[in-house]
VEXDREN-2710 file (C-alpha; in Angstrom, 1 decimal):
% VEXDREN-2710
k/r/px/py/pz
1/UNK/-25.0/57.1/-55.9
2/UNK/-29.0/57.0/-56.4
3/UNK/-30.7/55.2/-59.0
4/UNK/-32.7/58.5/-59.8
5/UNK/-32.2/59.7/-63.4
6/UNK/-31.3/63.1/-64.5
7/UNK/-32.1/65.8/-66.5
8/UNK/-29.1/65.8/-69.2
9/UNK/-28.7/69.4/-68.9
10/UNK/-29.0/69.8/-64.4
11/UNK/-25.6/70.2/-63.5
12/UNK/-24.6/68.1/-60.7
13/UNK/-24.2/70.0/-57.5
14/UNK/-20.7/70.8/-56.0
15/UNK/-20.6/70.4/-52.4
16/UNK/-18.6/72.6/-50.1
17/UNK/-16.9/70.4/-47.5
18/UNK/-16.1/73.3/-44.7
19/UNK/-20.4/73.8/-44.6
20/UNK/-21.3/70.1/-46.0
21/UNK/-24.5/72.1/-48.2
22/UNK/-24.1/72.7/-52.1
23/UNK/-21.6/75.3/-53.5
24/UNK/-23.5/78.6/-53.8
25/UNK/-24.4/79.7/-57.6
26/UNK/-23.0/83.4/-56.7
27/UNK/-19.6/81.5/-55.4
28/UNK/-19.7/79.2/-58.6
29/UNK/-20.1/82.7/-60.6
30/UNK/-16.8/84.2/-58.9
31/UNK/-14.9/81.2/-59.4
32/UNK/-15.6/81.2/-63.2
33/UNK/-15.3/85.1/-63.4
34/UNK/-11.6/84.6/-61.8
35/UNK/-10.7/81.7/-63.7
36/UNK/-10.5/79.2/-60.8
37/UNK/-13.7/77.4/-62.3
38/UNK/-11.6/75.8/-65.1
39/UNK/-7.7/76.2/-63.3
40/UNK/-8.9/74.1/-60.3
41/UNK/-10.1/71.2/-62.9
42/UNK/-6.6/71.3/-63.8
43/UNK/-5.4/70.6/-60.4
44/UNK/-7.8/68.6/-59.6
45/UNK/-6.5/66.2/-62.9
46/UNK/-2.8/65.9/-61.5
47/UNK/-4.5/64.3/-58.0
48/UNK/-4.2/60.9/-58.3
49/UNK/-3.7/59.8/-54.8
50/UNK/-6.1/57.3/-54.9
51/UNK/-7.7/54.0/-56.0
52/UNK/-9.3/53.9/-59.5
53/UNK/-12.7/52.4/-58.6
54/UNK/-13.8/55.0/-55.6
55/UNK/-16.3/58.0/-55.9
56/UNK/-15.8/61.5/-54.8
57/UNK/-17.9/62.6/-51.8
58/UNK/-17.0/66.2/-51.4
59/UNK/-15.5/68.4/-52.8
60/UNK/-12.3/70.5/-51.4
61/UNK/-12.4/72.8/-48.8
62/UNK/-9.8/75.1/-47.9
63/UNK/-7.0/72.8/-45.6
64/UNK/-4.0/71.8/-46.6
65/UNK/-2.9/69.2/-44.8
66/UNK/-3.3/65.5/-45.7
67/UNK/-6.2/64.0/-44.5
68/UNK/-8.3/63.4/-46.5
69/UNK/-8.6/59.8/-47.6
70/UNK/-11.4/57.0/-47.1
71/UNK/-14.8/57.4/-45.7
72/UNK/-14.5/54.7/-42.3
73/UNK/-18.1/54.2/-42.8
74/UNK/-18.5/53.9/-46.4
75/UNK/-14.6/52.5/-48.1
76/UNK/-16.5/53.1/-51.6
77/UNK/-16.4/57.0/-51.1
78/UNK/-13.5/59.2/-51.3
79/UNK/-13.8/62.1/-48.7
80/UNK/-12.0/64.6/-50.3
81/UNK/-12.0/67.0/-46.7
82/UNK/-8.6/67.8/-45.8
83/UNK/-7.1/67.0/-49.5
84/UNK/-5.0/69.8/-50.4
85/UNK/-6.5/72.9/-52.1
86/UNK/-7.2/73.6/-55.6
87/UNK/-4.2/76.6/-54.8
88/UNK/-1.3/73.8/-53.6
89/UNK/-2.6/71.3/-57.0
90/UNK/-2.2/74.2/-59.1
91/UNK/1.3/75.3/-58.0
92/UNK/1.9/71.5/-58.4
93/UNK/1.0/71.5/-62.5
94/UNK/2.8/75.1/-63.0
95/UNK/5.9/73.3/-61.8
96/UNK/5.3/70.4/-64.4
97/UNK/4.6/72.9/-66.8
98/UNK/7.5/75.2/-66.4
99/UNK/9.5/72.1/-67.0
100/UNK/8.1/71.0/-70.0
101/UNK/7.8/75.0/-71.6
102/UNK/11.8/75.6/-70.8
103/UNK/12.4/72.0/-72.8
104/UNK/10.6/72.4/-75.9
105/UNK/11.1/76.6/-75.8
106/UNK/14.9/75.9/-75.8
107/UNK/14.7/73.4/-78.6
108/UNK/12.7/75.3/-80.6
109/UNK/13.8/78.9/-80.1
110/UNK/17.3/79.1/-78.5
111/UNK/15.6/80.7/-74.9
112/UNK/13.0/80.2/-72.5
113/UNK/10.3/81.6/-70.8
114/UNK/10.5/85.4/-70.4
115/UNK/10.7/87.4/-67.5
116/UNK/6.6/87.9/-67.0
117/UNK/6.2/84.5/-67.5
118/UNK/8.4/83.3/-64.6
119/UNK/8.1/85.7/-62.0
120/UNK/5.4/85.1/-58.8
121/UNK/5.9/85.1/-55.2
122/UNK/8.7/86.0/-52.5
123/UNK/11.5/83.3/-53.7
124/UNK/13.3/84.8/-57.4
125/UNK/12.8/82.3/-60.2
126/UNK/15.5/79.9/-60.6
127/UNK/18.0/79.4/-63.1
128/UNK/17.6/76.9/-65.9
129/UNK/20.6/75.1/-66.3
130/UNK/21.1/73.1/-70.2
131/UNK/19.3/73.7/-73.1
132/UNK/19.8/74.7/-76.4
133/UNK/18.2/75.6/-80.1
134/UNK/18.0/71.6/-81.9
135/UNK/19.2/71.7/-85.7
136/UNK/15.9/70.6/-87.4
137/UNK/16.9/71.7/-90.7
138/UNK/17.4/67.4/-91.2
139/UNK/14.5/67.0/-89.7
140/UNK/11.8/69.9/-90.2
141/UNK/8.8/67.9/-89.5
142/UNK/10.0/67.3/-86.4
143/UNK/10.9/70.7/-86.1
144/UNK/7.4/71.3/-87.1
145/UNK/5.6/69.3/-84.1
146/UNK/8.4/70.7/-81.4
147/UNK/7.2/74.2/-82.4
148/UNK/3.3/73.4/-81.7
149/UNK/4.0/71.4/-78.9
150/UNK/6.2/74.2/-77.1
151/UNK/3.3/76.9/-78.3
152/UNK/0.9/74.3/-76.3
153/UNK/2.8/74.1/-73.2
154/UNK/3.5/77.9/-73.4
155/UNK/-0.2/78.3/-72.8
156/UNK/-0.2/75.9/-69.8
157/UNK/2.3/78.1/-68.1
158/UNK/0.0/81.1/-68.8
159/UNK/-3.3/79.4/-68.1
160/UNK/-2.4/78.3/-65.0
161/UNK/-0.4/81.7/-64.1
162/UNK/-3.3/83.4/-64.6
163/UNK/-5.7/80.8/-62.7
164/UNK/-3.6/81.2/-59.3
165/UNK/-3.3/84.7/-59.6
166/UNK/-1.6/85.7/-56.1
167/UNK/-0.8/82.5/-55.9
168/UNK/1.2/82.2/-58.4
169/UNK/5.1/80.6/-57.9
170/UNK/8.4/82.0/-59.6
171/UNK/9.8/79.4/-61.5
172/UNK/11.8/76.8/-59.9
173/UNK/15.5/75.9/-60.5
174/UNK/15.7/73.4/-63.0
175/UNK/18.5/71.3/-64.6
176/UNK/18.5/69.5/-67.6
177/UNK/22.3/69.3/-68.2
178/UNK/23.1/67.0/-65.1
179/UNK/19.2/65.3/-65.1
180/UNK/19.4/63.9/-68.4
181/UNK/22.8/62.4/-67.7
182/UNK/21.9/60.6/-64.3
183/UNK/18.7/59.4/-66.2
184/UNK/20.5/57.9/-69.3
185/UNK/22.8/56.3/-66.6
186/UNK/19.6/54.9/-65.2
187/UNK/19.0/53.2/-68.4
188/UNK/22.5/52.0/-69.4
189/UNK/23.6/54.8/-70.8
190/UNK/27.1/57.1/-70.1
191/UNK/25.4/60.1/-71.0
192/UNK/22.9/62.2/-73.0
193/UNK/22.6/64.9/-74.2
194/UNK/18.8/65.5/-76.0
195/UNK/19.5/68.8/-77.8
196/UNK/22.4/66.9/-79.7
197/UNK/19.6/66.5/-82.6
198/UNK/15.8/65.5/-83.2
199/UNK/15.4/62.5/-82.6
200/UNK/17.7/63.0/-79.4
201/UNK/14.9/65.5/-78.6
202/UNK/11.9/63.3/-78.9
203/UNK/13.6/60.9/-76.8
204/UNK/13.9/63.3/-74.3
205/UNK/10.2/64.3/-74.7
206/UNK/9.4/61.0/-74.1
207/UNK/11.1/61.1/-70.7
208/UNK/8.0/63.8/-69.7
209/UNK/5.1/63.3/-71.9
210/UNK/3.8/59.8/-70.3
211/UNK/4.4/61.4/-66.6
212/UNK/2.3/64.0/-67.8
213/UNK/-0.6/61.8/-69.1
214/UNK/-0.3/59.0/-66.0
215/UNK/-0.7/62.4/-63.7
216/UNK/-3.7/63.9/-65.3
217/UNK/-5.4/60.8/-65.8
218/UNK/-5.0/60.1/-61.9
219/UNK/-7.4/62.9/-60.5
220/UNK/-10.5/62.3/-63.3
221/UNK/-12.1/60.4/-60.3
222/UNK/-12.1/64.1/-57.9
223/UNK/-14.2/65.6/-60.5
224/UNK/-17.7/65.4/-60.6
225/UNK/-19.2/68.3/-62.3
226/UNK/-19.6/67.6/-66.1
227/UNK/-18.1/70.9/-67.3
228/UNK/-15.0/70.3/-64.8
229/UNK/-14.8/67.0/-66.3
230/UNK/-15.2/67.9/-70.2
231/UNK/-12.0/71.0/-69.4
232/UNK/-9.9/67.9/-68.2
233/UNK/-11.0/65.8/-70.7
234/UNK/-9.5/68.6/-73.2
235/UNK/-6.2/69.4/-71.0
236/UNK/-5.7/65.1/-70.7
237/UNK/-6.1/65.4/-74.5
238/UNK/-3.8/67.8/-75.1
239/UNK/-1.0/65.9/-73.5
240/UNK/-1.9/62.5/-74.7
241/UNK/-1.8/64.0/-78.2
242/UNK/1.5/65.0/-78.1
243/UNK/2.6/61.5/-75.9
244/UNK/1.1/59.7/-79.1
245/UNK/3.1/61.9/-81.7
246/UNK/6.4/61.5/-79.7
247/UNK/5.6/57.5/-79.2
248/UNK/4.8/57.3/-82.6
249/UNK/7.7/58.6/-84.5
250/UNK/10.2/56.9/-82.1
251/UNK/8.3/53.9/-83.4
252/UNK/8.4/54.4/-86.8
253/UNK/12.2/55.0/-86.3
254/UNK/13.1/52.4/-83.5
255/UNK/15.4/50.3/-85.7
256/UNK/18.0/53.2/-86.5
257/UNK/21.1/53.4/-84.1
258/UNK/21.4/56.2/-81.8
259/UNK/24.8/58.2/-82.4
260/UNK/27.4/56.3/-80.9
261/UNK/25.5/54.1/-78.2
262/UNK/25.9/51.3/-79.5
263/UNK/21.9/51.0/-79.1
264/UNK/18.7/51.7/-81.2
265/UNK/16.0/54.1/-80.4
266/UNK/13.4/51.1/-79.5
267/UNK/15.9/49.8/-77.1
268/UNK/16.9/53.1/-75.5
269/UNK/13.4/54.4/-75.5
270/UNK/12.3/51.1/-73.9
271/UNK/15.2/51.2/-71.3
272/UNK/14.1/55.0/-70.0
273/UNK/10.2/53.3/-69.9
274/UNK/12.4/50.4/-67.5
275/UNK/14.1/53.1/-65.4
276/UNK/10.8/55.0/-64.7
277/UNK/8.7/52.1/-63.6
278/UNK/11.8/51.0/-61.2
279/UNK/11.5/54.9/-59.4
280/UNK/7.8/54.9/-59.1
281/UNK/7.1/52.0/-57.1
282/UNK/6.2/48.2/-57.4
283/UNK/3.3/48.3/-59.2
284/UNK/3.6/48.0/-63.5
285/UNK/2.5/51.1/-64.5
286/UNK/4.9/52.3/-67.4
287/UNK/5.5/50.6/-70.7
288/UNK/7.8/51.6/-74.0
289/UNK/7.1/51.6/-77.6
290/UNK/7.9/47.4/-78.0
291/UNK/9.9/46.2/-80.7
292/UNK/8.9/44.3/-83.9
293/UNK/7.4/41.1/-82.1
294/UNK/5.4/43.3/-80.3
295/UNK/2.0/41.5/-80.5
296/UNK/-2.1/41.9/-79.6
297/UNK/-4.6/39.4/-78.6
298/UNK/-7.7/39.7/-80.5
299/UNK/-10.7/36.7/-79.5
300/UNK/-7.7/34.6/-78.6
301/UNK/-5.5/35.3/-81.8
302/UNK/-2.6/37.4/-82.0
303/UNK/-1.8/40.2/-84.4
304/UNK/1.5/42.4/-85.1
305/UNK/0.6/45.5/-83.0
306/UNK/2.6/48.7/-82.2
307/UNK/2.1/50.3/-78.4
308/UNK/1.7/53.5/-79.2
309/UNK/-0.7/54.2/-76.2
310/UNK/0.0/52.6/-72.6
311/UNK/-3.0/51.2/-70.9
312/UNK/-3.8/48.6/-69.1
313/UNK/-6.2/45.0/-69.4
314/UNK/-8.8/47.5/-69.7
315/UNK/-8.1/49.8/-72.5
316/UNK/-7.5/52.8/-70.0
317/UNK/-4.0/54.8/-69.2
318/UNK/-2.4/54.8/-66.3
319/UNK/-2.6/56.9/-63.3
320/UNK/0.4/58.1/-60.5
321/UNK/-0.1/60.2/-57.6
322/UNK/2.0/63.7/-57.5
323/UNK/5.0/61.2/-55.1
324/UNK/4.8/59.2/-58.1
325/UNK/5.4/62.1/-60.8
326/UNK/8.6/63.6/-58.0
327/UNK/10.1/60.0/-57.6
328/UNK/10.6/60.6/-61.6
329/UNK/11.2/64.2/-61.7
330/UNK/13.7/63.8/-58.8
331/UNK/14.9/60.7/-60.8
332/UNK/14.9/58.6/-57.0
333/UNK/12.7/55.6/-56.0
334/UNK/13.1/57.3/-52.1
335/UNK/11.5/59.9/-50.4
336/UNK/13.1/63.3/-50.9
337/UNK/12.5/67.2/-51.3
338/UNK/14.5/67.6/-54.4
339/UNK/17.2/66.1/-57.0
340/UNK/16.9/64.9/-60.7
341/UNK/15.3/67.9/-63.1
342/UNK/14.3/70.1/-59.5
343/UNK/17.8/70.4/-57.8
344/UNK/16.0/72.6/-55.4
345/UNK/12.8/70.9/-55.4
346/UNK/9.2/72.0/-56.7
347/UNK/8.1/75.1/-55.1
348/UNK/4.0/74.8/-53.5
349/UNK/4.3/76.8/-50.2
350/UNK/0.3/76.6/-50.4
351/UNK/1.2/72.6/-49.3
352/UNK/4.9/72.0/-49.0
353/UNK/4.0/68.0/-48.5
354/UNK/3.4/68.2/-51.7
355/UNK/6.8/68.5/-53.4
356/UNK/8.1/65.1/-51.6
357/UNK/8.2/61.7/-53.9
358/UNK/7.1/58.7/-52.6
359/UNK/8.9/56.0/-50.8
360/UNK/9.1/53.6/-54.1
361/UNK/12.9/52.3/-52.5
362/UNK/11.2/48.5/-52.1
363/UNK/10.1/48.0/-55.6
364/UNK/11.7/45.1/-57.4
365/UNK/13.6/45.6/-60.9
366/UNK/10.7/46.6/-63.8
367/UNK/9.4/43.4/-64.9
368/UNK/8.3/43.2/-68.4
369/UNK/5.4/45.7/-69.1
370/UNK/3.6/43.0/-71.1
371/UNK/5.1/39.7/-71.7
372/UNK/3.4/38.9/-74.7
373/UNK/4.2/42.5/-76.6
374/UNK/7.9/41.4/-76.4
375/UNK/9.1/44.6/-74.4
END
């Protein structure tokens, strides 16, 4: 990066990495006409296969396999040739998305997507196993913010339908039924079953909201045009919005018992934050709501604090790489093609690599996310 300082309103070129010269204005004006301009940001967000503190050096051309990585002669620069293309990211986030529209769709209305909004491709959409309409009528503000967060995700699914365009995949077989039991095993529980009532339901939201943030957040670093970068800064909004309005109501509430656990909602939401960290690999990168001696450091003095929003020493979310966001979806710390929420496995024929989880398998047990905030 030069020292030379721009004009606030030149946009900074994007280089094509097949011919190594700037992206042609005629082939930025097709992209934006077709609706790739702003769909391939979204892709782009859910890449988060690298470091943090590394800078893009070109942009994506047209391979799918996996090579791209480090720059030998520069370690600073992220050489983004070979990385898969913006096609194989954006059948990764439909995938995401179907799973999160079929959840709160169910809760909210009784059914799922329809017919037009699931079908793409040679494979037939899968079935969706699990899922019902939640009694709100208890609860009708939480009735309230299930129904605007199922309208958002809704839109994802189209948007991003509509952004791969021949590319677009059927839905994938999906099970919540047999998922959420293996994952409330996972944290200690028998079973669960998050259409039983709200709050059940915003527990289960909080199983998939954080992945979704931690996966955005990962690919900000592959963006380097300024209108790419404010689209994901609105998408990344989106879902940390709703993270911060499930978080916050399980904290408001995270004293009151949980049917007949035998556990609170703090502790059970803060065992599922436990389970995920154990699946994605060693590194700390998940954290729960923390109890009532949860606590901040301010100039060396602590203060009673919530955690409503993850982040780290820094102030700044998490990221995890698409393995990451499949070792959770497939609810396994080990490499495999399918399991957990996917029995089947993601569908993203554009890169097929792409649909594997990571091999997390040597990760100790979650230590705590912070031991000062008492989680």
């Amino acid at each position: 990066m030069t020292n030379e300082i721009k004009d606030k309103n030149e946009q900074s070129p994007i280089i094509d990495a097949s011919t190594g010269g700037p992206l042609s204005k005629s082939r930025r004006r097709f992209l934006a006409h077709s609706g790739m301009y702003t769909a391939g940001l979204v892709g782009s967000a859910l890449l988060g296969a690298c470091s943090d503190d590394k800078n893009v050096a070109l942009a994506q051309d047209d391979n799918d396999n996996m090579n791209g990585g480090i720059d030998p002669n520069n370690p600073d620069i992220v050489d983004l040739r070979g990385a898969p293309s913006d096609a194989a990211v954006l059948q990764f986030a439909l995938n995401l998305e179907y799973l999160e529209a079929e959840y709160y769709l169910r809760a909210v209305t009784g059914s799922g997507l329809v017919d037009d909004d699931i079908n793409g491709g040679p494979e037939d959409p899968g079935m969706v196993t699990g899922g019902r309409m939640v009694d709100f009528s208890g609860e009708p503000l939480i009735g309230r913010y299930a129904a605007e967060i199922a309208s958002d995700e809704l839109d994802h699914v189209q948007f991003l339908r509509r952004g791969l365009g021949d590319g677009v995949i059927s839905r994938p077989q999906i099970n919540f039924t047999d998922a959420f039991n293996a994952a409330a095993q996972a944290a200690g529980l028998s079973s669960f079953d998050p259409f039983a009532s709200p709050i059940n339901f915003l527990i289960g939201a909080f199983v998939f909201e954080d992945v979704g943030v931690s996966a955005y957040k990962g690919g900000a670093q592959f963006i380097r045009n300024r209108d790419f970068l404010t689209a994901a800064a609105g998408i990344l909004s989106v879902e940390g919005y709703h993270a911060g309005l499930v978080r916050t109501v399980l904290t408001a509430r995270m004293d009151e018992a949980v049917g007949d656990t035998g556990l609170n909602i703090g502790q059970i939401v803060n065992a599922i934050s436990d389970a995920r960290d154990n699946l994605d690999g060693p590194e700390d990168i998940d954290q729960g709501i923390g109890n009532g001696n949860t606590t901040v450091s301010i100039y060396n003095t602590s203060y009673q604090s919530t955690n409503i929003v993850p982040v780290d020493d820094d102030g700044i979310t998490y990221s995890r790489t698409p393995g990451q966001v499949h070792n959770i979806a497939y609810l396994t710390p080990e490499v495999a093609q399918m399991g957990g929420f996917f029995p089947q496995g993601t569908r993203i024929p554009a890169n097929p690599a792409l649909s594997t989880s990571s091999d997390a398998s040597d990760s100790d047990d979650a230590d705590d996310a912070s031991a000062e905030s008492g989680m």
